[in-house]
N, C-alpha and C positions, 0 to 999 in steps of 0.2 A: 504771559509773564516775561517780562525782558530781563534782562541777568543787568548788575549792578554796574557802575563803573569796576568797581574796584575789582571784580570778577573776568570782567573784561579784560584788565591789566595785568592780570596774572594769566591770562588765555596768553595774550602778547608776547607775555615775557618767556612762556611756556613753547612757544613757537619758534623765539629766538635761542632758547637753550634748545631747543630740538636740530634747528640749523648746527647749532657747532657741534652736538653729537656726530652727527652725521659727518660731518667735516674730519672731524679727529676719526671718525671708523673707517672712512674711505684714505685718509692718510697712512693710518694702522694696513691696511689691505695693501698696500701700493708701496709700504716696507718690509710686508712678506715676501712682496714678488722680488723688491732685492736682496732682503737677504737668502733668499732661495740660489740666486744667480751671482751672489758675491763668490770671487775666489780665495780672497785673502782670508784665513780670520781675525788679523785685526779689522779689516772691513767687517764684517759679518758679526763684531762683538762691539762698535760702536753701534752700525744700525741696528741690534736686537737695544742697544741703552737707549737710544733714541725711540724706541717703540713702547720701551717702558716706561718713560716717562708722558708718553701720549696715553699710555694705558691708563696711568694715575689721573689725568686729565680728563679722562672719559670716564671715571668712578666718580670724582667729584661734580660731572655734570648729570651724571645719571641721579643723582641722591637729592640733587634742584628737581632735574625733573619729577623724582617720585614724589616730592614733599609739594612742589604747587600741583601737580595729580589730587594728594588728601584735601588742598585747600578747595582747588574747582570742585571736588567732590561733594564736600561737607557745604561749598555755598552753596549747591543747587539741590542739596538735597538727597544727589545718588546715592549715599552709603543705606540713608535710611529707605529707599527704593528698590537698590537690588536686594535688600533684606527681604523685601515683599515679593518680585519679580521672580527671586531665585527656587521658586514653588513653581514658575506656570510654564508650562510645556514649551519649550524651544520651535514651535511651528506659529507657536503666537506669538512670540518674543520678535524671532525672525519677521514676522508678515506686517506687526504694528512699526517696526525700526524700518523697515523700508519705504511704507507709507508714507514715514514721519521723515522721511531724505528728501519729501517731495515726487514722487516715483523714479528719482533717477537710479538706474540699476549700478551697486556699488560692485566692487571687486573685495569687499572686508566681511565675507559671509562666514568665514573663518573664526573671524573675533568672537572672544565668549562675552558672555552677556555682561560680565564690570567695562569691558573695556568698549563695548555698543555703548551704554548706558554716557559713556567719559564722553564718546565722542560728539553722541547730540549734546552732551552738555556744553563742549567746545563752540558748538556752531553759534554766531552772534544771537539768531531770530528766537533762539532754545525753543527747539520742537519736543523737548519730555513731558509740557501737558499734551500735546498733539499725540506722542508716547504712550502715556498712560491712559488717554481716553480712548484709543485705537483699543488696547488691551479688553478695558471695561466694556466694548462695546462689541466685542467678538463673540460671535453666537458660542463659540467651544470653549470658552471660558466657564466653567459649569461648578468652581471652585464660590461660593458668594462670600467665606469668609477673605477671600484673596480680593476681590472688588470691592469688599468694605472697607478692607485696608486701604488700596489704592483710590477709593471715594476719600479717606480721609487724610493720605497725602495730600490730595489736590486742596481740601480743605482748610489743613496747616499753613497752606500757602497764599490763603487768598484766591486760591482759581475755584471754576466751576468744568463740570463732566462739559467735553464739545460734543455734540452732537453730529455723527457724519450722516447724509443719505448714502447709502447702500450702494457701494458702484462693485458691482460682481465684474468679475475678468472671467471669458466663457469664449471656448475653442467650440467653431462651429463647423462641422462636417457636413458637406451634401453630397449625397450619392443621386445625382438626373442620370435619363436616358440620352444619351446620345443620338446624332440623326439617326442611325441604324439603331430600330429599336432595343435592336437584342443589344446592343453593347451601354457601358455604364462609361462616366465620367467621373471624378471624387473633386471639390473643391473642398480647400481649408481654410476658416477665416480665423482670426485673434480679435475679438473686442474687448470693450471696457461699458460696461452697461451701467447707467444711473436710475438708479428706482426700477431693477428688473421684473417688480411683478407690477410695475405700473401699467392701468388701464387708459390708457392715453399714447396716441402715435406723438412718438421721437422724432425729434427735428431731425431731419439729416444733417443739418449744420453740423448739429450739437455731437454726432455720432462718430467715436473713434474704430476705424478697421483698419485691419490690416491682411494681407495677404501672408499665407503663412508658407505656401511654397511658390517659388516665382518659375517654377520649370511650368511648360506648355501641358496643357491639360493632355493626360495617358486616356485612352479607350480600354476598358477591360470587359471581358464578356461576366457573365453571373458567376463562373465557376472562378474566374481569372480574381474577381474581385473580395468574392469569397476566403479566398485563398491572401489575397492582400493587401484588403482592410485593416486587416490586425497591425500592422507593420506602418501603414501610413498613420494610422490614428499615432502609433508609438513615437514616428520620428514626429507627428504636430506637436504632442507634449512637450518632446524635448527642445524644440524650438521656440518656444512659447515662454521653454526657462531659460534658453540660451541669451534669444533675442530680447524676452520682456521684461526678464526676470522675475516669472512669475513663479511659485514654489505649487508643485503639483496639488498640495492640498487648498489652495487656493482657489484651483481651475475648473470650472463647471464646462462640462462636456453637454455639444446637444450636436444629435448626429439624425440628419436630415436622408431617413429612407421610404426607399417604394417599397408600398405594398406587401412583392414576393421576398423581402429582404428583413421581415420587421422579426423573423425568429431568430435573426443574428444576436447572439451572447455580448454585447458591445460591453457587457460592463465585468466582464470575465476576461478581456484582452489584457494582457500583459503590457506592463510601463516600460521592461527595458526589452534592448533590440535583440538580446541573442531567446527572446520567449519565453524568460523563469523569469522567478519569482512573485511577489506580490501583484495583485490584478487593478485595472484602472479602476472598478466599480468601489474597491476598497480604499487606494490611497487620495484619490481625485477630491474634490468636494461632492461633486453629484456628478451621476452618469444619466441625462434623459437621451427619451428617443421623439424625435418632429417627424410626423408623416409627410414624405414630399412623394405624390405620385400624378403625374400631369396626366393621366387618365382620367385622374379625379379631380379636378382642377377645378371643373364645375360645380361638382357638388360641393367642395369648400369655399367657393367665392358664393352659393345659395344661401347653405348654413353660416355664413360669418359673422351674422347679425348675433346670431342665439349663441358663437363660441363668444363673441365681445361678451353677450349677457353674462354666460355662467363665467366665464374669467374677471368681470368686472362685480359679480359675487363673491366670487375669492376675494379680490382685492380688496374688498369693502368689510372682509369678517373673515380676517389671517387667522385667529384664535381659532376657526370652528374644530373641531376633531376631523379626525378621516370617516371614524365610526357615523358621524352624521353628515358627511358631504361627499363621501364614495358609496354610492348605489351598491349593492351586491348583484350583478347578471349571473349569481352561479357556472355553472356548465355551460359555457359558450358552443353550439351548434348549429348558429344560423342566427337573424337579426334578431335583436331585442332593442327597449326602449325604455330611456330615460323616463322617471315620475317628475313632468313639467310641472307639477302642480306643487311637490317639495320644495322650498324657497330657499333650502340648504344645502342643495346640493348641487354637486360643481365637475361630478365624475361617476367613476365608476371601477369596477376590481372585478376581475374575472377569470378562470382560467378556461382557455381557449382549445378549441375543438378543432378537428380538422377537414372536416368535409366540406364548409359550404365558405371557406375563409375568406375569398375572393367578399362574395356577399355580405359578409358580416362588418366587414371592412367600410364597404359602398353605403351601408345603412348607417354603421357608427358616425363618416364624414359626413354624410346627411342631415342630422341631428344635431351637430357642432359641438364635440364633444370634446374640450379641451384637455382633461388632467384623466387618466385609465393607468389603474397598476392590473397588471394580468403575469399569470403562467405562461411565456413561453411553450410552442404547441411540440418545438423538436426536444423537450427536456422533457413532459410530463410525470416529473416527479411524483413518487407515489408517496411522499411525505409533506407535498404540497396539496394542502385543502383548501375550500373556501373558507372554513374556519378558523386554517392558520394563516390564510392570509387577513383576514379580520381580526385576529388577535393580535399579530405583529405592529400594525397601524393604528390599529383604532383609537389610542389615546395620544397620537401625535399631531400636530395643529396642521394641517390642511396648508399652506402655506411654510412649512420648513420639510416638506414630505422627500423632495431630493434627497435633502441632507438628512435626515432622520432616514429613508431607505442605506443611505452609504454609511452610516453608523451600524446598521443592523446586518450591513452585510457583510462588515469587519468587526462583529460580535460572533461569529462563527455558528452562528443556528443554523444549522443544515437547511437545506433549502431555497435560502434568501436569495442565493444567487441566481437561481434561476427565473426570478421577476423582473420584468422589464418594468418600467415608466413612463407615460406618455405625459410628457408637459408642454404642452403648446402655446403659447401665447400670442395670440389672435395678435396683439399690440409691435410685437417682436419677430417679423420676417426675416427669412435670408437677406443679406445686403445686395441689392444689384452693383452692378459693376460700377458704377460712376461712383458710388460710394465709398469703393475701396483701392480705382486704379491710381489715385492720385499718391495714395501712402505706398512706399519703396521699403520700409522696415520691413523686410524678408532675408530667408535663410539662402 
């Protein structure tokens, strides 16, 4: 929908009364500073008369501007808009207005929601269906009387819902070995992923990264990195909002570990730097975990076939439940085995034992085992069952289980938090470097 002329020419005019506001405030500021430093006061009692009659001049232009404000308003619809909007959670408000700038990261996150709402209406190209179908189309909108409504704004209008593919923004963490085996390396990437549960390799063309810290890759030993994982994940976030302007509940984490590392809590790390408050598992979109361990390297380039298969399952049957496309392995104490012959199923849930872990590992990468929600083996909750981990999931679609596990762990049911994720997508590897040294947007 293009805005009219006549809407247009009230933007215009709204522009040029904005110029002379401006003009008469900076002239008002610039008669403080003399009459501050006059000595006389008949000096100091003309310039305060001179300020008062700029003062009366800047009421009269403010009272233009509020009145073509109500017009641009009322042509494009916003009064009747924020009436609807002014219901839905400010993390959607925020996320669809930014989309709808284009991705350019604004400095106006401050604005409350009438005066976001003014501004895309300002813009010539008017991005408030872009706006509103952004809203409509957000998985957390969970309101359907609030999308009825804004279905049948677009409708008043003559527009129809846009449809966007799914471009997730997802901070990727890899923890490799180092030439010395015993010590660790951490890279940190920033993408923008289009169709991320798509069963189909991504052009690298098409692929935007970025490098999230540009300092020379640190060595830390197991204990070293232990101790300061938490803190790097923490400053990636806030880079992510500094540099991309991404809002945390936007940013799907996947944190690429070896093997002896995979009982790390990643989704119990804290967002800010001094280590309180609320946990990344909770505010984030989703917190997964990618197994990288170049020991095993083989046996995931053997099994890749059969992870394409069950991932290209998912893809093909997003609706299934978890209850019918997560296996139950019980008590993890050594290999077990997927039912090949189940045509729905795409994983598995477990909680995990500690003796033979190495093994159980080597057999799981074997079999190509994409999507496993398990027990953490250093937490072994005694209020974590297999039952309750089957009841927590089981009537969530198989395909929003990220986001459905980070809903569940910020509904405060004891236990949640000690469940890891494993999502892997056979389709969706770490970026080699050629992919990402060309892009400079770093912290």
């Amino acid at each position: 929908m293009n805005l009219s002329k006549q809407t247009l020419n009230k933007q215009e005019q709204k522009r040029d009364f904005q110029l002379q506001y401006d003009s008469l405030r900076n002239k008002s500021w610039d008669l403080n500073e003399d009459i501050n430093t006059a000595k006389l006061n008949s000096e100091r009692g003309e310039l305060k008369e001179k300020q008062k009659i700029i003062h009366q001049k800047m009421d009269e232009v403010a009272k233009v501007l509020e009145q073509l404000d109500q017009e641009i308003l009322g042509a494009a619809g916003v009064k009747e808009l924020y009436s609807i909007v002014v219901y839905v959670s400010l993390e959607i408000i925020n996320s669809a207005y930014q989309s709808s700038l284009s991705g350019v990261v604004s400095n106006d996150q401050e604005l409350d929601v009438k005066e976001k709402l003014l501004r895309l209406a300002e813009i010539p190209r008017n991005p408030l269906p872009e706006f509103v179908s952004r809203i409509i189309n957000d998985y957390r909108l969970v309101n359907q009387d609030g999308k009825i409504a804004l279905l049948q704004w677009l409708k008043v209008r003559g527009l129809e819902l846009i449809q966007f593919s799914p471009v997730e923004k997802h901070l990727l963490v890899k923890v490799k070995p180092a030439e010395n085996d015993t010590l660790y390396l951490v890279e940190t990437i920033f993408t923008e992923i289009q169709n991320p549960l798509s069963a189909e390799y991504e052009e690298k063309s098409d692929a935007r990264y970025f490098k999230v810290d540009s300092n020379p890759l640190q060595e830390y030993s197991e204990f070293e990195l232990r101790e300061e994982l938490p803190g790097i994940l923490c400053n990636a976030i806030k880079a992510c909002h500094d540099v991309h302007g991404v809002a945390k509940s936007d940013l799907m984490i996947e944190c690429f570990l070896p093997i002896p590392l995979l009982d790390l809590p990643v989704n119990q790390w804290p967002v800010r730097q001094d280590g309180t408050g609320s946990k990344c598992g909770q505010l984030c979109k989703s917190v997964v975990i990618r197994i990288y361990d170049q020991n095993c390297a083989m046996l995931c380039d053997d099994a890749l076939s059969d992870k394409q298969k069950y991932w290209q399952r998912l893809w093909s049957s997003p609706d299934i439940y978890c209850s019918q496309a997560l296996e139950d392995f019980a008590l993890i104490d050594g290999p077990k085995y997927l039912n090949r012959l189940n045509q729905q199923v795409v994983g598995c849930q477990f909680i995990a034992g500690g003796n033979q872990q190495q093994d159980f590992w080597e057999a799981f990468l074997e079999q190509g085992i994409p999507v496993a929600l398990w027990l953490r083996q250093s937490s072994m909750d005694s209020s974590v069952t297999e039952g309750f981990i089957n009841s927590l999931v089981a009537e969530d679609p198989i395909s929003k289980l990220p986001e459905a596990l980070t809903c569940h762990r910020g509904s405060g049911i004891s236990g949640v938090e000690h469940l890891s994720l494993l999502w892997d997508n056979p389709f969706r590897t770490f970026p080699d470097e050629s992919m990402y040294s060309k892009n400079t947007k770093v912290v």
